[in-house]
C-alpha positions as CSV (number, residue, x, y, z in Angstrom):
1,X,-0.5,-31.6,-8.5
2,X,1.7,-33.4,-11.4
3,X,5.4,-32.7,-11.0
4,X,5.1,-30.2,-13.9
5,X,3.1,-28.0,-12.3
6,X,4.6,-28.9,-9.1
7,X,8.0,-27.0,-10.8
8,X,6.7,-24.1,-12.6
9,X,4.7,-23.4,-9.1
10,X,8.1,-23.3,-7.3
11,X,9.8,-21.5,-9.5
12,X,6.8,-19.1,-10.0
13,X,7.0,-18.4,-5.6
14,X,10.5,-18.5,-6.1
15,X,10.7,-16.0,-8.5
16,X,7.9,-13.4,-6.7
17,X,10.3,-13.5,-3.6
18,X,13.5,-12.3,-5.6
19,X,11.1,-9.6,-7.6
20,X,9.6,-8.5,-3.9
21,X,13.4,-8.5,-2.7
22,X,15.5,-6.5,-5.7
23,X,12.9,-5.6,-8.4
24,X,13.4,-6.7,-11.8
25,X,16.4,-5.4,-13.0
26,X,18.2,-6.8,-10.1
27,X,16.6,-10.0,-9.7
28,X,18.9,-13.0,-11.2
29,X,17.4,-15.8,-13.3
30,X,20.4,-18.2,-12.0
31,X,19.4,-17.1,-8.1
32,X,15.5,-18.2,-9.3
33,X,16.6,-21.3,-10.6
34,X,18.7,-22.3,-7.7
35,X,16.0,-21.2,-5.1
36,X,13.3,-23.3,-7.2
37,X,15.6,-26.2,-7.6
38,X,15.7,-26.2,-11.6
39,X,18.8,-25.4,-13.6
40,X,18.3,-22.1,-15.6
41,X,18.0,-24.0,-18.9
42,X,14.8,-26.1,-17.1
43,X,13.4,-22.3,-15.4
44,X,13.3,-21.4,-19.6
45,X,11.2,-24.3,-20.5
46,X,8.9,-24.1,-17.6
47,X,8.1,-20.6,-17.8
48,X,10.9,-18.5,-20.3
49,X,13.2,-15.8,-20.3
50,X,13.3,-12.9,-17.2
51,X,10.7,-10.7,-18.7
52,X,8.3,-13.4,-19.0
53,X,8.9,-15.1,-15.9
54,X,7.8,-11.3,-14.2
55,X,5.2,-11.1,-16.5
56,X,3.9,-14.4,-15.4
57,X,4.6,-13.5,-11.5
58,X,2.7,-9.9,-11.8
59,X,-0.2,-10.7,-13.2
60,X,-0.3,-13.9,-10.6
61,X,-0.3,-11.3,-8.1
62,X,-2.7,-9.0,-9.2
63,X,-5.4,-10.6,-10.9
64,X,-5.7,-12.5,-7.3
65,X,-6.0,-8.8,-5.8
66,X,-8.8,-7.8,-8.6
67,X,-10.5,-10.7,-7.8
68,X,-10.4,-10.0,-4.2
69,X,-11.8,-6.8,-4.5
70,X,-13.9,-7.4,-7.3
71,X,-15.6,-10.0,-5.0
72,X,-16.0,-6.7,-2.3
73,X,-17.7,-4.5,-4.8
74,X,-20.0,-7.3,-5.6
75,X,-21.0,-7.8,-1.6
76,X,-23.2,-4.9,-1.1
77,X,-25.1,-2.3,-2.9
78,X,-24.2,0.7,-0.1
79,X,-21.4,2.9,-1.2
80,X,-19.8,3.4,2.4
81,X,-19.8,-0.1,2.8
82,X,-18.4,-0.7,-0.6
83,X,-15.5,1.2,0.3
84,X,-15.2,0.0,3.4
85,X,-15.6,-3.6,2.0
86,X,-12.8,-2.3,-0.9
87,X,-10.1,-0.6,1.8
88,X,-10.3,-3.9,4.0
89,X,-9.9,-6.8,0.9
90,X,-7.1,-4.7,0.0
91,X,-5.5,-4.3,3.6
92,X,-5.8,-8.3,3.6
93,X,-4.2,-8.8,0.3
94,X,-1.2,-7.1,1.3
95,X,-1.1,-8.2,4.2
96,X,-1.7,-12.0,2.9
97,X,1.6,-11.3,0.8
98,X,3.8,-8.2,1.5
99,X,5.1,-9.2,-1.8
100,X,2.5,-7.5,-3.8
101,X,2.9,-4.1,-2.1
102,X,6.8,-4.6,-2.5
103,X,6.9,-5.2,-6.2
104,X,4.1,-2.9,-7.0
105,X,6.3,0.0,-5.6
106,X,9.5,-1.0,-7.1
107,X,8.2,-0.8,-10.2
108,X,6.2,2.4,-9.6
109,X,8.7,4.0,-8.4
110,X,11.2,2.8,-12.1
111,X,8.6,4.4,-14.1
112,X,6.6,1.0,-14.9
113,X,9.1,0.1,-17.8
114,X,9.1,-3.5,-17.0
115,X,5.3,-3.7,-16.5
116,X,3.4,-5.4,-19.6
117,X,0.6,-4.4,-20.9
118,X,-1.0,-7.9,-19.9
119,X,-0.4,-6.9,-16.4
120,X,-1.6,-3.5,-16.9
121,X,-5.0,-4.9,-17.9
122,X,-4.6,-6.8,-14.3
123,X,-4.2,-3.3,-12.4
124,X,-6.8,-1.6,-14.3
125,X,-9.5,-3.8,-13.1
126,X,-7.9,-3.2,-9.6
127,X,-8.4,0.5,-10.2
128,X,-11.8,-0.4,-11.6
129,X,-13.5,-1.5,-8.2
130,X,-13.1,1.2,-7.0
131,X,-14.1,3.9,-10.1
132,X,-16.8,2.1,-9.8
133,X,-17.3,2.1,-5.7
134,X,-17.4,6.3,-6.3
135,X,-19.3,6.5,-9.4
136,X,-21.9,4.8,-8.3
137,X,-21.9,6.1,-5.1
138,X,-22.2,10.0,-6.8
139,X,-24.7,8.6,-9.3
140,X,-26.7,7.6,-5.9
141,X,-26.3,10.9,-4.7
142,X,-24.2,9.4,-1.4
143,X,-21.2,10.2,-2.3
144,X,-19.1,13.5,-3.5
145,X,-18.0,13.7,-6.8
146,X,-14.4,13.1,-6.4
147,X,-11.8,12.1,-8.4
148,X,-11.6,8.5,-8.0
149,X,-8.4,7.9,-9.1
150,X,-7.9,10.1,-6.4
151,X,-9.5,7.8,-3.7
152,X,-7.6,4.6,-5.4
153,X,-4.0,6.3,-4.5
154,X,-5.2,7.2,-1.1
155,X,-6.3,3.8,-0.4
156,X,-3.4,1.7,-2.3
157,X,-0.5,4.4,-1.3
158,X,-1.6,4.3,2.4
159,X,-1.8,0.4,2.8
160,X,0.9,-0.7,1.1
161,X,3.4,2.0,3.1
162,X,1.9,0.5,6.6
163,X,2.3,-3.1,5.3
164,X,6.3,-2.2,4.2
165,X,6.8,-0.2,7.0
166,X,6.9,-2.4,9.6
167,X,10.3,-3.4,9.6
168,X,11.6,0.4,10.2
169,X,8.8,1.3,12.6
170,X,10.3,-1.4,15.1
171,X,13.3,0.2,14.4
172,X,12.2,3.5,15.5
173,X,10.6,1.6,18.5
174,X,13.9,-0.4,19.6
175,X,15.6,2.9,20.0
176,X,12.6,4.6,22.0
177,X,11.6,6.9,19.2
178,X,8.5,7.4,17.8
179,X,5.8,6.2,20.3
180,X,4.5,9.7,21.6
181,X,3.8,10.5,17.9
182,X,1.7,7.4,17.5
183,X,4.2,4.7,15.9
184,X,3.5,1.2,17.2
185,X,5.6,-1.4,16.0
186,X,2.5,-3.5,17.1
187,X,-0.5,-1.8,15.5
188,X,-2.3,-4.6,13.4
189,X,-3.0,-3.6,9.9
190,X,-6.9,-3.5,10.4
191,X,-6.4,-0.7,12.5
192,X,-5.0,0.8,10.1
193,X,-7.4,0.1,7.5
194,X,-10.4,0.8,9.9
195,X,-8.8,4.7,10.1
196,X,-8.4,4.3,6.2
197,X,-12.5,3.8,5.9
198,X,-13.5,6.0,8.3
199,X,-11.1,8.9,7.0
200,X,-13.4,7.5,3.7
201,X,-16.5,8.2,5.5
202,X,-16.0,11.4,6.4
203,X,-14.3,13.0,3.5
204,X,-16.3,11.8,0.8
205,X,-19.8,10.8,2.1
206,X,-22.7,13.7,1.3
207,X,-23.6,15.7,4.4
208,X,-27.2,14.5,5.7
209,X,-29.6,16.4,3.8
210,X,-27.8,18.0,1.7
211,X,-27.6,15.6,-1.7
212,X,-25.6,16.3,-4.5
């Protein structure tokens, strides 16, 4: 890698770990620029100003996820396995880089005002794998006709709280709270995405003999 790229990839991972940390609006270009080892004027030329170094670090992050998933929908014609292959890419994603779950709730949870339409297209075609996991699915008579969008905040909403909640379930563990309820500190997030699939399986998949 030349040493141009070399510094706009730092200051890109530099600037994905203060977005995951404080969100946008608290996120400071000087802290970036420090952290990647550029002065703020050299942060500018490599990438530009705040909103188009986040632009440049969302859509990083989630046109990696589409393609993850996008590569899931494409490994099987079955529509239980689909979503099975769709829940798990997913769990793995987050759980490759907390990050993305981090950021993506941040900015959910502000309303979305700092997202860009270029990164919108990027979580469209996340939301797209699996629209098009359920529709076929329905059109194949093996799944029910529900809402997909639906089935996408199930699946994105469920694994993305495990992956952030780690920290505050060995909280709840270190004072003796919580296990008898079922919080482990420990529980690996496949288990959690293998419940996920199966809660899939069961809630959505036609009855045997009776097709829709």
């Amino acid at each position: 890698m030349d040493e141009k790229l070399a510094v706009r990839r730092r200051i890109l991972d530099a600037a994905a770990e203060a977005f995951a940390r404080e969100g946008f609006a608290g996120a400071r270009v000087e802290r970036i620029a420090r952290a990647a080892g550029v002065n703020k004027a050299g942060l500018y030329y490599h990438v530009g100003n705040k909103g188009r170094l986040f632009e440049e670090v969302m859509v990083e992050l989630f046109s990696e996820v589409a393609d993850r998933l996008e590569r899931a929908v494409a490994s099987t014609d079955d529509p239980l396995h689909r979503l099975d292959a769709l829940v798990h890419a997913l769990a793995e994603a987050f759980e490759d880089g907390p990050a993305r779950a981090r950021i993506m709730l941040i900015e959910v949870a502000r309303g979305g005002v700092n997202v860009s339409e270029k990164v919108m297209h990027q979580v469209e075609r996340i939301f797209q794998c699996t629209a098009q996991a359920v529709r076929s699915g329905v059109e194949g008579g093996r799944l029910l006709p529900e809402n997909p969008f639906f089935v996408h905040m199930c699946m994105v909403g469920s694994l993305s709280l495990f992956v952030l909640s780690g920290p505050m379930r060995a909280r709840v563990a270190s004072l003796g709270l919580g296990r008898k309820n079922g919080i482990d500190p420990t529980a690996p997030m496949g288990e959690m995405a293998d419940f996920l699939s199966a809660l899939f399986r069961r809630g959505l998949a036609v009855p045997q003999g009776k097709p829709q």
